[in-house]
C-alpha positions in Angstrom: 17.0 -5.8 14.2 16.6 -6.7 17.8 15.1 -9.8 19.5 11.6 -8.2 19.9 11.5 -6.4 16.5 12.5 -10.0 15.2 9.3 -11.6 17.1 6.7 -8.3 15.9 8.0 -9.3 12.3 7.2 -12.9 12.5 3.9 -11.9 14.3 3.2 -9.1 11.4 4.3 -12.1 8.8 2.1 -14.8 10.1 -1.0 -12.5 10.8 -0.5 -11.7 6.5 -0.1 -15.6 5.7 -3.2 -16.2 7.9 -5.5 -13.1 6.6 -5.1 -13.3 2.8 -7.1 -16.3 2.6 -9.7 -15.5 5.7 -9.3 -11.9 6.1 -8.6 -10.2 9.2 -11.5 -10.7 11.5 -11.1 -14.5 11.2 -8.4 -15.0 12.3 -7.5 -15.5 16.1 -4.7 -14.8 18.8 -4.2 -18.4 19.2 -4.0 -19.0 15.4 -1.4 -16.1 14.7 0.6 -17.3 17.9 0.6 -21.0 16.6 1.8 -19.8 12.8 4.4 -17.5 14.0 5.7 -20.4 16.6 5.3 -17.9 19.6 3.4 -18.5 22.7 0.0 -16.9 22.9 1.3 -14.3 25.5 3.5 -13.2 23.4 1.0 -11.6 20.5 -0.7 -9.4 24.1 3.0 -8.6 25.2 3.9 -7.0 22.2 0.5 -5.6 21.1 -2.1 -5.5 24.0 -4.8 -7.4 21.4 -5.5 -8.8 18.1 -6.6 -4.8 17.7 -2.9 -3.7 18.5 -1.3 -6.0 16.6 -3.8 -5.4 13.6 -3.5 -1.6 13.9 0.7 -2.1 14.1 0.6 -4.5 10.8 -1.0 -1.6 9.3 0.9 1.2 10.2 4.0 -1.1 9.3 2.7 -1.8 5.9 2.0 2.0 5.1 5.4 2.8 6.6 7.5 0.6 4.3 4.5 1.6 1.4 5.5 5.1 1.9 9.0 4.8 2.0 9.3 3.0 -1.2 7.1 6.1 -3.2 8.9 8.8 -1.6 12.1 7.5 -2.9 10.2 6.3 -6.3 9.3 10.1 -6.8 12.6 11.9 -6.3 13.3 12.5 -9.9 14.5 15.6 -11.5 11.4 15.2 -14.1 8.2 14.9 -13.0 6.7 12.6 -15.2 9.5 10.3 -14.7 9.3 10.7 -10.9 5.3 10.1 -11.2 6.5 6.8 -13.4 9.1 5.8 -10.8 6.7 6.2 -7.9 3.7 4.0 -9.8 7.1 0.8 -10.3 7.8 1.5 -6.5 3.9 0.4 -5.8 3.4 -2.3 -8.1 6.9 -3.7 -6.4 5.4 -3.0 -3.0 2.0 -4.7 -3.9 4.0 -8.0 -5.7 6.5 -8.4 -2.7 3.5 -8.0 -0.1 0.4 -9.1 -1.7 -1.0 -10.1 1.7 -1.0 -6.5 2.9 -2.0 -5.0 -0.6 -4.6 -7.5 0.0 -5.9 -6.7 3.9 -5.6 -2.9 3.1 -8.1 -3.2 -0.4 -10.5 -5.0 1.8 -10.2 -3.4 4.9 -9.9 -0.1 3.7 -13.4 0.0 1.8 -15.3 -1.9 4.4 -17.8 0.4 5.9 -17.1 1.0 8.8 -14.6 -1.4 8.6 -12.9 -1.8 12.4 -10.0 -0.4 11.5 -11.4 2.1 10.0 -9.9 5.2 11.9 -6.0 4.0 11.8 -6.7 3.4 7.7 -8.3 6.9 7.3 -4.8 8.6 8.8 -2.8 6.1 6.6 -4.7 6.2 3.6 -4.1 10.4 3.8 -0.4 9.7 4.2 -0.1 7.3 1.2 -2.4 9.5 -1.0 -0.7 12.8 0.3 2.7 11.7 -1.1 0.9 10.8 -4.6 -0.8 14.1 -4.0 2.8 16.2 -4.0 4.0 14.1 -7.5 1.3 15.2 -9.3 1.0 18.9 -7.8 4.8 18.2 -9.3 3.6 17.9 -12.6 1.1 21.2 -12.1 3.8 23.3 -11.1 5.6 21.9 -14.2 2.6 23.3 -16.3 2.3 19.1 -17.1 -1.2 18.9 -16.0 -4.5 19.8 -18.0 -6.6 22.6 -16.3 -9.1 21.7 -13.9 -7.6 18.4 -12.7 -8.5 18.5 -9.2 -5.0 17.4 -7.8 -6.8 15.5 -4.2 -9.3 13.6 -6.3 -6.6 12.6 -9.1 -3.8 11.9 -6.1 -7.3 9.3 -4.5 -7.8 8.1 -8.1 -4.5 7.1 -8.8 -4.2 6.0 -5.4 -7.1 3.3 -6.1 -6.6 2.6 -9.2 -2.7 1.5 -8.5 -4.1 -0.7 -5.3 -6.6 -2.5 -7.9 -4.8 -2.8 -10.7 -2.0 -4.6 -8.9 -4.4 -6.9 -7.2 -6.1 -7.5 -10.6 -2.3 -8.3 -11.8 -1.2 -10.4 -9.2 -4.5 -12.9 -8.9 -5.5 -12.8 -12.8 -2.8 -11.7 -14.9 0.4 -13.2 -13.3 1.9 -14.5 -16.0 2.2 -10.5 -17.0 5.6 -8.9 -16.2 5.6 -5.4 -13.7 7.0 -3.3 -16.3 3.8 -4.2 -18.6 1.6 -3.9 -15.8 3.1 -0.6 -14.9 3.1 0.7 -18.4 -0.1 -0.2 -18.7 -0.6 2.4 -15.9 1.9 4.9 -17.4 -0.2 4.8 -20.6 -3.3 6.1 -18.4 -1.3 8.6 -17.0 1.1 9.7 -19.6 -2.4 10.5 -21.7 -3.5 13.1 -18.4 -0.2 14.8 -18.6 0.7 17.6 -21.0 3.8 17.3 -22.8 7.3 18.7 -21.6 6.9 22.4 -22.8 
């Protein structure tokens, strides 16, 4: 990592710190500068605004999302890929809760300011759910008339929530619980292996 994706990492870590408590819009330039021990220049050098930087946390946050569920998915069965790709966001959402967090409330906030950027990452993150369960179609696994884009959204929110729910009033409970609580859900949509 070079010096200046060192600084955007501190600058991405302190805008999280500061926004799980206050949300996004109240925090400020000087406020994320001060926590992250960078000059105030430095947040419009690097991002323009408080809007770039925003917009960059959150395309960062999705990137790193979607990297952990495509490689939680690529499992010769799909049921187990579909289970491995549910651990690989319950992981995500307990080592970043302050993202998990800003993308919950940002996302359903109408129309929330970032509403445009979350619309194309929201479609990414809920495309690769999408191909799991299409996955589990193709493997005749799925009950006729699931509609895989509303099941892919579903799963999608329901993942985001129940990790939330986990993390602020059910800590004490373990991931795998958590995500076999999930799998239970699931496992009861899909069709056995024929």
């Amino acid at each position: 990592m070079n010096g200046r994706d060192a600084t955007r990492r501190r600058l991405f870590e302190a805008t999280l710190r500061l926004a799980t408590s206050r949300g996004l819009v109240g925090v400020t330039v000087d406020e994320i500068a001060a926590e992250a021990g960078v000059a105030k220049g430095t947040v419009y050098y690097n991002f323009g605004s408080k809007d770039g930087l925003v917009d960059a946390l959150l395309r960062y946050g999705v990137d790193l999302l979607a990297e952990r569920l495509r490689a939680g998915s690529e499992r010769d069965d799909p049921v187990a890929g579909l289970e491995s790709l549910v651990d690989a966001a319950l992981e995500f959402i307990a080592e970043y809760p302050g993202f998990s967090q800003i993308l919950v409330s940002e996302m359903w906030r109408t129309p929330g300011q970032w509403h445009e950027t979350l619309t194309l990452l929201r479609a990414r993150i809920v495309s690769i759910v999408r191909d799991q369960l299409q996955r589990l179609a193709d493997a005749g696994r799925l009950p006729d008339g699931v509609r895989i884009p509303t099941a892919a959204a579903g799963l999608f929110g329901t993942l985001l929530v129940v990790a939330l729910d986990w993390r602020v009033f059910q800590p004490e409970r373990s991931r795998d619980d958590i995500r076999e609580s999930v799998m239970l859900l699931v496992r009861g949509l899909a069709r056995p292996d024929q």
